[in-house]
VMD Tcl script that builds the backbone (N, CA, C; Angstrom):
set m [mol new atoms 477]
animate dup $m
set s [atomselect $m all]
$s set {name element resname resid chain x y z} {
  {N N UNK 1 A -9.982 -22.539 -0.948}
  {CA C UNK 1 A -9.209 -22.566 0.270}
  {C C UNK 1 A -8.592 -21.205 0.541}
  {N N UNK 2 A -8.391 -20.506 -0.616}
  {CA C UNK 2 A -7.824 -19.044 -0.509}
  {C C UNK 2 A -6.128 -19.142 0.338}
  {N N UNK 3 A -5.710 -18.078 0.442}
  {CA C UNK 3 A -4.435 -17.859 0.708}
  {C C UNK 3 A -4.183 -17.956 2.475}
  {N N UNK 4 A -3.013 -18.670 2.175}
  {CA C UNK 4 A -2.780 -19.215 3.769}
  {C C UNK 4 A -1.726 -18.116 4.137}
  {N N UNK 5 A -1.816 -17.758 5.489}
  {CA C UNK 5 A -1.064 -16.506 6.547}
  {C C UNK 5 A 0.170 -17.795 7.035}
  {N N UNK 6 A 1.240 -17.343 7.159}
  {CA C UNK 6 A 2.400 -18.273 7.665}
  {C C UNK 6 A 2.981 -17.141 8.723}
  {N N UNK 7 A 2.957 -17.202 9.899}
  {CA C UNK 7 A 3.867 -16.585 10.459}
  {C C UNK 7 A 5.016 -17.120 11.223}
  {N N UNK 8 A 6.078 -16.542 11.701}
  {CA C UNK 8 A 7.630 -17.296 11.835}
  {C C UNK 8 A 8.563 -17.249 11.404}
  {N N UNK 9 A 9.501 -18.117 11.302}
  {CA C UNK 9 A 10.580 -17.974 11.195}
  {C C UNK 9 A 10.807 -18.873 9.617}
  {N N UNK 10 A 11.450 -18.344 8.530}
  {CA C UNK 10 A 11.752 -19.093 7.136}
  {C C UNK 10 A 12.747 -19.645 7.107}
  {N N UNK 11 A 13.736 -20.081 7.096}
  {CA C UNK 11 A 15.125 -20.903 6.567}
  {C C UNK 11 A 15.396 -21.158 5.467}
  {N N UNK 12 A 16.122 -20.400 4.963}
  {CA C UNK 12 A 16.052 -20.904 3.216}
  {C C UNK 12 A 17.813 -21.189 2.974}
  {N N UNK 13 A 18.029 -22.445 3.282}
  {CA C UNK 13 A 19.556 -22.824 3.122}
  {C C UNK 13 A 20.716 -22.381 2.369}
  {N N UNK 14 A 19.923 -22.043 0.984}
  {CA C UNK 14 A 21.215 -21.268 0.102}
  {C C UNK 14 A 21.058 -20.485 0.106}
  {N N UNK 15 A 19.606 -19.431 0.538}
  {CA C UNK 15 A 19.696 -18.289 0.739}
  {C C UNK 15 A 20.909 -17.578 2.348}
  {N N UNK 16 A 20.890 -18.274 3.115}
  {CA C UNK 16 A 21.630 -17.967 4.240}
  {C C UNK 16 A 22.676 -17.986 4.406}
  {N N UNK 17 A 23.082 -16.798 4.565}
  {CA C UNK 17 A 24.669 -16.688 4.458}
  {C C UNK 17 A 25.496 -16.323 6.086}
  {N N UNK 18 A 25.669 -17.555 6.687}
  {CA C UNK 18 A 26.565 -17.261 7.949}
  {C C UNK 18 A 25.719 -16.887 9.077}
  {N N UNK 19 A 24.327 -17.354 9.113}
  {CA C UNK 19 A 23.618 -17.225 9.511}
  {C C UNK 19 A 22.808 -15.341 10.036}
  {N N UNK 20 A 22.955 -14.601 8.216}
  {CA C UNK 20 A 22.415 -13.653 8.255}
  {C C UNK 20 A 21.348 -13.377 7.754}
  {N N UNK 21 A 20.300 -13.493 8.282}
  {CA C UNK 21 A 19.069 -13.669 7.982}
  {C C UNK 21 A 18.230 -12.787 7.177}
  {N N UNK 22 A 17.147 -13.379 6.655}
  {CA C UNK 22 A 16.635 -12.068 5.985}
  {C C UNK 22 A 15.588 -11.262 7.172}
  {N N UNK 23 A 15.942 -10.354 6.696}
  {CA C UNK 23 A 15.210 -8.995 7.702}
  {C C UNK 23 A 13.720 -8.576 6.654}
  {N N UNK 24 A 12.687 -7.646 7.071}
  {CA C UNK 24 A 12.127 -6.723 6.822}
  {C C UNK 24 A 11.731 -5.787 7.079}
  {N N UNK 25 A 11.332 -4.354 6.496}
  {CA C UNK 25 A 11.343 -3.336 6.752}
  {C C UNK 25 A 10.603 -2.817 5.858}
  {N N UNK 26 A 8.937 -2.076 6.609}
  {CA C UNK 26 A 8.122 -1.757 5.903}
  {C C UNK 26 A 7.715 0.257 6.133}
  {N N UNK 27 A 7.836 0.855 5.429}
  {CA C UNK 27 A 7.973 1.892 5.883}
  {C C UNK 27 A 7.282 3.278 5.091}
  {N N UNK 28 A 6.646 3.723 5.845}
  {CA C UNK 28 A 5.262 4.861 4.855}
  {C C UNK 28 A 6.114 6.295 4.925}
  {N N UNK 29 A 6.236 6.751 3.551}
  {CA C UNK 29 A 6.747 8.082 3.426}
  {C C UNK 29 A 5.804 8.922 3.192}
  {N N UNK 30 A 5.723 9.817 3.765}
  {CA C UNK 30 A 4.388 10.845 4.190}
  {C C UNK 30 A 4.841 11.734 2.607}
  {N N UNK 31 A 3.777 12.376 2.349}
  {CA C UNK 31 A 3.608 13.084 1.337}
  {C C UNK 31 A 4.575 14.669 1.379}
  {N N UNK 32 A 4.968 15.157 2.568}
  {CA C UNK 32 A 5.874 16.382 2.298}
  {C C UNK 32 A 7.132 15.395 2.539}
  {N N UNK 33 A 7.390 14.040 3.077}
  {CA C UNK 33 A 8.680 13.485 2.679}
  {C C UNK 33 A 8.602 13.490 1.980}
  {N N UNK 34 A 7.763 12.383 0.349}
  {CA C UNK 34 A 8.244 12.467 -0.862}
  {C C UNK 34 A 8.737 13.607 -1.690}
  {N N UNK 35 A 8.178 14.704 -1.558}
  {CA C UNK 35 A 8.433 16.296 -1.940}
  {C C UNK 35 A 9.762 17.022 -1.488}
  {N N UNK 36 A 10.247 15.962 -0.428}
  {CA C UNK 36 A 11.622 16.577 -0.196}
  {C C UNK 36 A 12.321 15.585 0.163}
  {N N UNK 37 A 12.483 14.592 -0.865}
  {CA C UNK 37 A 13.260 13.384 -0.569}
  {C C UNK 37 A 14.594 13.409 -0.555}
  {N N UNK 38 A 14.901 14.177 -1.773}
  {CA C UNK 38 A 16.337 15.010 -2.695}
  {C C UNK 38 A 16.864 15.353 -1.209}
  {N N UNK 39 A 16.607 16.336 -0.700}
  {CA C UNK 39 A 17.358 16.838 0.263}
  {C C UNK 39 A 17.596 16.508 1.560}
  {N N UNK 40 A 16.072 16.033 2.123}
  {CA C UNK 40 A 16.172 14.808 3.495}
  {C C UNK 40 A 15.914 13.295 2.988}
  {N N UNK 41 A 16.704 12.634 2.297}
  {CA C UNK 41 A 16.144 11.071 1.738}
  {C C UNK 41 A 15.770 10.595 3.288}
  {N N UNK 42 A 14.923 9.495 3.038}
  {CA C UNK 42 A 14.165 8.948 4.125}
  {C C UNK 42 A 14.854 7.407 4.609}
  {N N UNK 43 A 15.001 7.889 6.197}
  {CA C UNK 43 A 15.314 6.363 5.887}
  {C C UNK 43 A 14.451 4.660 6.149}
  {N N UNK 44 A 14.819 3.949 5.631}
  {CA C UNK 44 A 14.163 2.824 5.888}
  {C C UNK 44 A 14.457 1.723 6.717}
  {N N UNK 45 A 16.100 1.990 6.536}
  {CA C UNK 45 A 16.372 0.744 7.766}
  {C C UNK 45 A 17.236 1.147 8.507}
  {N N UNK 46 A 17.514 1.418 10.101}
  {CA C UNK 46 A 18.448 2.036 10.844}
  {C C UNK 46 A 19.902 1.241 10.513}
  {N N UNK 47 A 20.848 2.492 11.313}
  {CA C UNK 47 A 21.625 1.839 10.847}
  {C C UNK 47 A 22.225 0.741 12.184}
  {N N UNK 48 A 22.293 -0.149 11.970}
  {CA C UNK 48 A 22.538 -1.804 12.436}
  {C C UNK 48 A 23.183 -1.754 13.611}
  {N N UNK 49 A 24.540 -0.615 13.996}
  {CA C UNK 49 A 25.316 -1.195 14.996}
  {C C UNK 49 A 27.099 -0.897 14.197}
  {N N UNK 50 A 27.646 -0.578 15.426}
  {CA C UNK 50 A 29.184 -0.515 14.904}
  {C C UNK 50 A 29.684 -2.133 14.987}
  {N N UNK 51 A 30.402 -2.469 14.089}
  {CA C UNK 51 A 30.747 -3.816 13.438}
  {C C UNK 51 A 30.017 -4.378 13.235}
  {N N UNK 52 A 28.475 -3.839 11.742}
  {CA C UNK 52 A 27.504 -4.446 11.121}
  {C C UNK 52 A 27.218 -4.068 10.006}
  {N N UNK 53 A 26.952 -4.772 8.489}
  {CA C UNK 53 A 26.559 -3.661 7.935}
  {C C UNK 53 A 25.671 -4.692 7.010}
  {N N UNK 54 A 24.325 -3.408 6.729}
  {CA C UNK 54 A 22.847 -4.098 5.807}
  {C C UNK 54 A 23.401 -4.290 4.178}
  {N N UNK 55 A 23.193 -5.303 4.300}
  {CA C UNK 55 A 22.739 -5.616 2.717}
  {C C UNK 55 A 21.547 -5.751 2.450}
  {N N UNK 56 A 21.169 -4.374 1.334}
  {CA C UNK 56 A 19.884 -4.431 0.731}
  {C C UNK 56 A 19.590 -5.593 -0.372}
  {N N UNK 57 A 19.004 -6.475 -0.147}
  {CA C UNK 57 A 18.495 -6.899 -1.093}
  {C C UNK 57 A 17.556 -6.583 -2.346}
  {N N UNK 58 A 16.299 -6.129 -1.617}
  {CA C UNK 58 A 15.142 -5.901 -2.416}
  {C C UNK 58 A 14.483 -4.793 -1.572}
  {N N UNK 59 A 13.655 -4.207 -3.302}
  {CA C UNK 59 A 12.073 -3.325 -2.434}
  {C C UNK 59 A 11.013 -3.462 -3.179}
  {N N UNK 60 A 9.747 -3.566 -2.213}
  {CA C UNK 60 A 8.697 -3.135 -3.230}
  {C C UNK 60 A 8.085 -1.635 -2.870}
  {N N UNK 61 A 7.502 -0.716 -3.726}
  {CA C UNK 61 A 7.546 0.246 -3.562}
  {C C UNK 61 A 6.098 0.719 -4.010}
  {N N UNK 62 A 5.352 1.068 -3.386}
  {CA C UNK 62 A 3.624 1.202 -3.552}
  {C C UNK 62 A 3.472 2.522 -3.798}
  {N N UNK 63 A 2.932 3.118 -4.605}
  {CA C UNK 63 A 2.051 4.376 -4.522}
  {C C UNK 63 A 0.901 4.442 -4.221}
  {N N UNK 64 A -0.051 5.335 -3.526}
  {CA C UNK 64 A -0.954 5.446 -3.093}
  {C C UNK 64 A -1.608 6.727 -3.163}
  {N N UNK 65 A -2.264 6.301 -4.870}
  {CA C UNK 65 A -2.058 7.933 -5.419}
  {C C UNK 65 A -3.153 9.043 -4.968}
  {N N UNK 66 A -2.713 10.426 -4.790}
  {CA C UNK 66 A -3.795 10.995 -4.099}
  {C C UNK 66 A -4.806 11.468 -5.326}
  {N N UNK 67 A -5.314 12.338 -4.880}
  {CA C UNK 67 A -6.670 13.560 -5.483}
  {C C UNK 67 A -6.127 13.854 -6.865}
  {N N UNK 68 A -4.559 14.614 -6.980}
  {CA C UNK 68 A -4.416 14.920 -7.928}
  {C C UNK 68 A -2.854 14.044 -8.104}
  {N N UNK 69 A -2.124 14.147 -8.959}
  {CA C UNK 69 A -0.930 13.602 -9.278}
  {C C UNK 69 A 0.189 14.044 -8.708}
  {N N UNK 70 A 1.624 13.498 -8.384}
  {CA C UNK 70 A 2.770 13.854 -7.972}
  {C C UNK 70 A 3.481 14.582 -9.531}
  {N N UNK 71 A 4.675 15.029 -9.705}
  {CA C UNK 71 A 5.063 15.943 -11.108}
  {C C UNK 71 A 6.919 15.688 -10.535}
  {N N UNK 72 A 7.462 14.572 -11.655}
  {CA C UNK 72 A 8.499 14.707 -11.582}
  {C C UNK 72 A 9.085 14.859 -12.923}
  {N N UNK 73 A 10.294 15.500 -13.154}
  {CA C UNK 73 A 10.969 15.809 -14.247}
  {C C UNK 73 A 12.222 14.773 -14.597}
  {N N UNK 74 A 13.623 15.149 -13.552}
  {CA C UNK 74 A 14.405 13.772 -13.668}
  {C C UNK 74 A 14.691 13.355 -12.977}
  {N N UNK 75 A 13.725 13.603 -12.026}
  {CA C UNK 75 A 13.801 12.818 -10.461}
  {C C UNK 75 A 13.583 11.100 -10.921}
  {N N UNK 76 A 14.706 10.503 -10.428}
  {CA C UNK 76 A 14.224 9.173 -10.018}
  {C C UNK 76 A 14.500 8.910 -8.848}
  {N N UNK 77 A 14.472 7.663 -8.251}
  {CA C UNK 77 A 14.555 7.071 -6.616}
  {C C UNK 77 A 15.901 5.817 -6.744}
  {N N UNK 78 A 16.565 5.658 -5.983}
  {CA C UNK 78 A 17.593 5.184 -5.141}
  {C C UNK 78 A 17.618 4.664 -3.877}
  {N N UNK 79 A 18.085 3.228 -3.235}
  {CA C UNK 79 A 18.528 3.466 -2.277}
  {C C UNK 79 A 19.765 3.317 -2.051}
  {N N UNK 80 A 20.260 4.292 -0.954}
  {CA C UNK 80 A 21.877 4.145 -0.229}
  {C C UNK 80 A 22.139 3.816 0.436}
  {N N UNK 81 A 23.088 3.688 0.780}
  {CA C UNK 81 A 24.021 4.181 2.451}
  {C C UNK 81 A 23.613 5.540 3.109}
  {N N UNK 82 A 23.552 5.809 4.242}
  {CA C UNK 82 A 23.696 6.993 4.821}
  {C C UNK 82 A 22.893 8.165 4.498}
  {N N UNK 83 A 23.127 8.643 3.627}
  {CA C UNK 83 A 22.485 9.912 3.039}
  {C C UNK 83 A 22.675 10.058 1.150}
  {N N UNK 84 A 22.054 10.872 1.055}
  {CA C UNK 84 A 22.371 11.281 -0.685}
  {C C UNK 84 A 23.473 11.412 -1.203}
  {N N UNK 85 A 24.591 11.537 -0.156}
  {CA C UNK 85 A 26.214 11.105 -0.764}
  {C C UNK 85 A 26.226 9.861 -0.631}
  {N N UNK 86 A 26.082 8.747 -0.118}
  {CA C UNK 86 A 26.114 7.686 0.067}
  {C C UNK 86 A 26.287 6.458 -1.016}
  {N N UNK 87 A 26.416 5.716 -0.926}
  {CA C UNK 87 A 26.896 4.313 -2.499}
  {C C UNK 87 A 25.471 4.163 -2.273}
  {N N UNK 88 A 25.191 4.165 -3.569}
  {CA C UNK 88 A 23.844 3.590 -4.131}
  {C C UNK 88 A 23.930 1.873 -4.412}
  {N N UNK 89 A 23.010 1.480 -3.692}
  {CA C UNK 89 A 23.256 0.142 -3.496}
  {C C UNK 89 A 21.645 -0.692 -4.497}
  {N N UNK 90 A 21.398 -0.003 -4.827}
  {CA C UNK 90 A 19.993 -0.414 -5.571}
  {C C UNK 90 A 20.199 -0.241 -7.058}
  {N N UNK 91 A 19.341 -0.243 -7.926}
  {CA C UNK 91 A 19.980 0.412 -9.423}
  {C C UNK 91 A 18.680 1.319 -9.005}
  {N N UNK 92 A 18.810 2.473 -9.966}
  {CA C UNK 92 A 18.214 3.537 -10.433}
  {C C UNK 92 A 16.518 2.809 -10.651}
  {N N UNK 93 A 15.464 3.289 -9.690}
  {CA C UNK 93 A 13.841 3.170 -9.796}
  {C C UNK 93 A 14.007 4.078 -10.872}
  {N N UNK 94 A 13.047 3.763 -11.713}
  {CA C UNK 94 A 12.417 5.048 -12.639}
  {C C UNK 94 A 10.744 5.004 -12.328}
  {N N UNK 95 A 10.694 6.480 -11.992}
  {CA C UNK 95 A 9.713 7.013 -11.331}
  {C C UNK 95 A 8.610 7.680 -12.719}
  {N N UNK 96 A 9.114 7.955 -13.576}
  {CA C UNK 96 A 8.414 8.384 -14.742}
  {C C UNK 96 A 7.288 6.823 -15.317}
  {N N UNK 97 A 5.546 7.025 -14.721}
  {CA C UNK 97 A 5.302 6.169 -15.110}
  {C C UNK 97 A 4.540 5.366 -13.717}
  {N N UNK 98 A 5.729 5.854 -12.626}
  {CA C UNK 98 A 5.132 5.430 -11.511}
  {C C UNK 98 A 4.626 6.488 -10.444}
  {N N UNK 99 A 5.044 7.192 -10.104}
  {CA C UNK 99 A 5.313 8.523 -9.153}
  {C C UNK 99 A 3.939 9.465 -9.985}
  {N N UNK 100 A 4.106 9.725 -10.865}
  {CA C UNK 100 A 3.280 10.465 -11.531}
  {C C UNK 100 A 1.966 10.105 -12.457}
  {N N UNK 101 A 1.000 8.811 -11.623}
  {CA C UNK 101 A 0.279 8.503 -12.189}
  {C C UNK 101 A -0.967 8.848 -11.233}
  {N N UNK 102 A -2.077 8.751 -11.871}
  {CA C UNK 102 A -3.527 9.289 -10.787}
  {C C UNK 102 A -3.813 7.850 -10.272}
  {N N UNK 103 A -3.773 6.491 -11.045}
  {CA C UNK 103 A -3.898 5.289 -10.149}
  {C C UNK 103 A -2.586 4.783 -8.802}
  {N N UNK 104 A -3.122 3.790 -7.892}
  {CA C UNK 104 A -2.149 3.389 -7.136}
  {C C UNK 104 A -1.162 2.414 -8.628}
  {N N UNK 105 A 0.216 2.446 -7.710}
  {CA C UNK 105 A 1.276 1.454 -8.390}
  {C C UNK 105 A 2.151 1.241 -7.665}
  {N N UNK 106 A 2.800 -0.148 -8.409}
  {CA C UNK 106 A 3.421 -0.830 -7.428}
  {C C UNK 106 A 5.040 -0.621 -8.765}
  {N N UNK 107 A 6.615 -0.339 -7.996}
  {CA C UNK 107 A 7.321 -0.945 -8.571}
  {C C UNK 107 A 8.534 -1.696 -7.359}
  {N N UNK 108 A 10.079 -1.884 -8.084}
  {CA C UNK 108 A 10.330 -2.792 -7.126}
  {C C UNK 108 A 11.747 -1.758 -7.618}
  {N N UNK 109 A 12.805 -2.166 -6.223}
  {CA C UNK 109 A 13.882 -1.393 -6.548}
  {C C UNK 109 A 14.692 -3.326 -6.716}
  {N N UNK 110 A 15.686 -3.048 -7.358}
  {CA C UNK 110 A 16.459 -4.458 -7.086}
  {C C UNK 110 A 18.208 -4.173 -6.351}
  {N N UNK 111 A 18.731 -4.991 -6.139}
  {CA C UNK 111 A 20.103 -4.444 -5.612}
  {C C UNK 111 A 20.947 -4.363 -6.773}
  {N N UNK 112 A 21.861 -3.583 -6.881}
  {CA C UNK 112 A 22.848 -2.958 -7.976}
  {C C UNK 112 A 23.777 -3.677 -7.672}
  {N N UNK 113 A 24.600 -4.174 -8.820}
  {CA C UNK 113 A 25.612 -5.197 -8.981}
  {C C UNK 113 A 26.640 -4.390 -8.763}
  {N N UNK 114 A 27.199 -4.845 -7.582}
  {CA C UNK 114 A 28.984 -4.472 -7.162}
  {C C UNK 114 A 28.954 -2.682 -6.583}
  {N N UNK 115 A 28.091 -2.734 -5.621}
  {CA C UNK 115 A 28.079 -1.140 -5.149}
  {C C UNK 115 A 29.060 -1.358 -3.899}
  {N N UNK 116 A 30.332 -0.955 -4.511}
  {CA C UNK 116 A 31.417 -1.135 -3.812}
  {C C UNK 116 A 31.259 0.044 -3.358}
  {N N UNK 117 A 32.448 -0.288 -1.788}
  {CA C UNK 117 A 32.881 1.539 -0.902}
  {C C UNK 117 A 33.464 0.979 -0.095}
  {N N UNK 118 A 33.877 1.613 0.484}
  {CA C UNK 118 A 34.565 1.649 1.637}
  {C C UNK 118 A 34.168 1.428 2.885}
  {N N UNK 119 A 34.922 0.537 3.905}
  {CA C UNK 119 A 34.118 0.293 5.320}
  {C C UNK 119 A 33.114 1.152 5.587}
  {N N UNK 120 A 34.158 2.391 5.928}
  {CA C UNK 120 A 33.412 3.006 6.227}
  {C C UNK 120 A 31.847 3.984 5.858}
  {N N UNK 121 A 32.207 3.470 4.148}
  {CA C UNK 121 A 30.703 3.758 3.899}
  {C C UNK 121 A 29.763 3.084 4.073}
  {N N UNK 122 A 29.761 1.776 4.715}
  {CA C UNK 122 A 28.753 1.187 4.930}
  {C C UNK 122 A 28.554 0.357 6.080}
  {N N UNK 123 A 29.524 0.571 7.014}
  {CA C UNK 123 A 29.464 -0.131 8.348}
  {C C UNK 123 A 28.576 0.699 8.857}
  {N N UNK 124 A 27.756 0.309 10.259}
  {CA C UNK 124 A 26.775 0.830 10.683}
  {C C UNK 124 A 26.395 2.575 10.078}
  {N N UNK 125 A 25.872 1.803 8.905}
  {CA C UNK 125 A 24.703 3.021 7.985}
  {C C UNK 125 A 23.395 2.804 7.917}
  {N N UNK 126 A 22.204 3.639 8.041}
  {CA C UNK 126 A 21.680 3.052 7.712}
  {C C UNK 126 A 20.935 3.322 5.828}
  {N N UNK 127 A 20.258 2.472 5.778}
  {CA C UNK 127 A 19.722 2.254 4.078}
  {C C UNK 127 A 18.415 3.794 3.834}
  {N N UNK 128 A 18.434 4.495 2.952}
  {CA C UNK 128 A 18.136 5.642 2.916}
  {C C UNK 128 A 17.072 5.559 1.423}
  {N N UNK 129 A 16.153 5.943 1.156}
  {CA C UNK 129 A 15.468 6.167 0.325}
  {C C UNK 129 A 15.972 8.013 -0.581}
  {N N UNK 130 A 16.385 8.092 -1.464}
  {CA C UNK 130 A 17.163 9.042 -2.150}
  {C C UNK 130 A 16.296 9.968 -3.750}
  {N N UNK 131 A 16.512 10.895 -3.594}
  {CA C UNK 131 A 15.722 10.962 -5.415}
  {C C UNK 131 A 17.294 11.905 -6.086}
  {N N UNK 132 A 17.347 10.773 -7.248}
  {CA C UNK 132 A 18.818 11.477 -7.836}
  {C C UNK 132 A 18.241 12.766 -8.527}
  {N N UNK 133 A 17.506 12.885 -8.758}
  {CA C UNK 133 A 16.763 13.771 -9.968}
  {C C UNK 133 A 17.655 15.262 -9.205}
  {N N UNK 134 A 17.416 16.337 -10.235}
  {CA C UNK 134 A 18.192 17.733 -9.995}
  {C C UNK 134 A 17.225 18.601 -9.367}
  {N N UNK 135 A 15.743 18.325 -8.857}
  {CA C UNK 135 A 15.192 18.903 -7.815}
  {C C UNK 135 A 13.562 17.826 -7.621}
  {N N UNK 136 A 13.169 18.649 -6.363}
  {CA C UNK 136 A 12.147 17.436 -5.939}
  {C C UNK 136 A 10.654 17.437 -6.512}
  {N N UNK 137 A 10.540 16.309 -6.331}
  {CA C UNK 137 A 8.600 16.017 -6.773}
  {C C UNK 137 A 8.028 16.937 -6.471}
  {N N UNK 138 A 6.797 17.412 -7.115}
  {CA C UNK 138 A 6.027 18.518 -7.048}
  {C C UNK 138 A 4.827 17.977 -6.962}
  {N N UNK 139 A 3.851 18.952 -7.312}
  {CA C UNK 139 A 2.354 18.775 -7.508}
  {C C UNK 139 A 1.674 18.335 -6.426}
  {N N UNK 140 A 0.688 17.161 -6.318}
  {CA C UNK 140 A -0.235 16.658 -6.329}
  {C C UNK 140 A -0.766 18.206 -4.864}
  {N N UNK 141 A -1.222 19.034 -5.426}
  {CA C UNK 141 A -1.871 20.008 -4.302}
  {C C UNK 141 A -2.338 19.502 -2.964}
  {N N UNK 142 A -3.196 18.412 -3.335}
  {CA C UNK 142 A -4.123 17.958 -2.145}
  {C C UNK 142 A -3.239 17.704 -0.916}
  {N N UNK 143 A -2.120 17.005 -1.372}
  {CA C UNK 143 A -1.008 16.668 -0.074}
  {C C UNK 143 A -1.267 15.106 0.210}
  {N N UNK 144 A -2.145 14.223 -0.221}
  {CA C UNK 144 A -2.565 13.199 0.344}
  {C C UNK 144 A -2.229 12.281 -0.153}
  {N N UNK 145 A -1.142 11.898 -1.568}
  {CA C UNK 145 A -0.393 10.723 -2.162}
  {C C UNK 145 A 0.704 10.542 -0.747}
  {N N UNK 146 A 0.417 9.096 -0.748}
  {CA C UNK 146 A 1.559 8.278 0.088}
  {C C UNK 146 A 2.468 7.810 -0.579}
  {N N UNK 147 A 3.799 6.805 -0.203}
  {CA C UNK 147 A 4.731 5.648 -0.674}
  {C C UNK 147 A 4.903 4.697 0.597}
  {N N UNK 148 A 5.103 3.661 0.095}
  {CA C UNK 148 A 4.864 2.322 1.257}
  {C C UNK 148 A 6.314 1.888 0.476}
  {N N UNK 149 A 6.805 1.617 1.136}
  {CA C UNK 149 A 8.364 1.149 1.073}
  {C C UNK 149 A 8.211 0.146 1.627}
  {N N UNK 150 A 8.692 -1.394 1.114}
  {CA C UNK 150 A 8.918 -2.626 1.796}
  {C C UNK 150 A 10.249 -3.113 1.413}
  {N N UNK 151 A 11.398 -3.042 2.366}
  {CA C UNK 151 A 12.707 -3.357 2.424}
  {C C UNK 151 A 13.019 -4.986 2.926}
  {N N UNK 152 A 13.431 -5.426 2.046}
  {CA C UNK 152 A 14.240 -6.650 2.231}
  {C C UNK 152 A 15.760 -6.488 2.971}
  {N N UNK 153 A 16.014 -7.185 3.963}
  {CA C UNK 153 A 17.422 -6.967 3.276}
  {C C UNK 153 A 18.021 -7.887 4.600}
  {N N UNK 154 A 19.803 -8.280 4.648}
  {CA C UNK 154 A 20.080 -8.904 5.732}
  {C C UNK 154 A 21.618 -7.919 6.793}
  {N N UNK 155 A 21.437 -8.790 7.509}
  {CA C UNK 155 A 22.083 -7.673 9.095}
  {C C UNK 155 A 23.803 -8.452 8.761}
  {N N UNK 156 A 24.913 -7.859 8.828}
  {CA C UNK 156 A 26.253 -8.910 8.696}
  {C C UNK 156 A 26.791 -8.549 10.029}
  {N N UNK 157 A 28.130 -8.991 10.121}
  {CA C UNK 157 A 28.569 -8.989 11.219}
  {C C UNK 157 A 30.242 -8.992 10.563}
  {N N UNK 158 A 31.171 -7.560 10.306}
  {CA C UNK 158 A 32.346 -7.659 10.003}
  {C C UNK 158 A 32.970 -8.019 10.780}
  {N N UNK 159 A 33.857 -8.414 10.042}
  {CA C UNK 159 A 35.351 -9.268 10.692}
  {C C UNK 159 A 36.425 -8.475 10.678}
}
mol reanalyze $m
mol bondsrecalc $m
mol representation Tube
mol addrep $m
């Protein structure tokens, strides 16, 4: 029978909180983004609206490895708030393993327990793809490794 396509709308009762739904957000980082993530992180989900703010849930995170390999040292990946100052709302991807392999790979970011801040760090922000590492990915010459970013996450509405 193989795998059935569902399209629509899901409801998942205890998942729903106040009727904030889950969102998605699928998003391709071009190969001189990944190379300069550190300094322009990318973003993935706009930011929402003044009196709103995203909760990231989840990511899955694809490589799509090129010709030759990507070269990171202690670069790993993050996502935030806003920009690379921003509360890291994910825990720490480790990219050693993934980023730097000649096959495609898949890993997942998860949300970080208690990434507290301030309103204002996270009312209409949007969610940012980040590399903490102390400088950016290198290598793969050819230019032609991708990342496919698939963002979970839901829209709130402060009070």
């Amino acid at each position: 029978m193989g795998a059935q396509k569902f399209k629509g709308k899901v409801v998942v009762p205890l998942l729903n909180q106040g009727g904030a739904d889950f969102k998605f957000a699928d998003v391709l980082v071009a190969n001189a983004e990944i190379k300069a993530v550190r300094a322009t992180p990318k973003t993935l989900v706009p930011a929402p609206g003044v009196g709103k703010v995203l909760e990231f849930v989840s990511a899955v995170l694809q490589l799509k490895a090129g010709a030759n390999v990507l070269v990171e040292a202690t670069a790993n990946l993050a996502i935030k708030y806003q920009n690379g100052a921003g509360v890291q709302v994910s825990q720490t991807i480790e990219t050693t393993g993934f980023i730097d392999q000649a096959a495609d790979q898949v890993t997942y970011g998860l949300v970080k327990l208690d990434p507290i801040t301030a309103r204002t760090g996270c009312e209409n922000q949007p969610l940012v793809l980040h590399n903490l590492g102390a400088g950016e990915f290198t290598g793969n010459a050819a230019n032609d490794a991708v990342l496919r970013v698939k963002v979970s996450y839901r829209v709130h509405i402060l009070s």
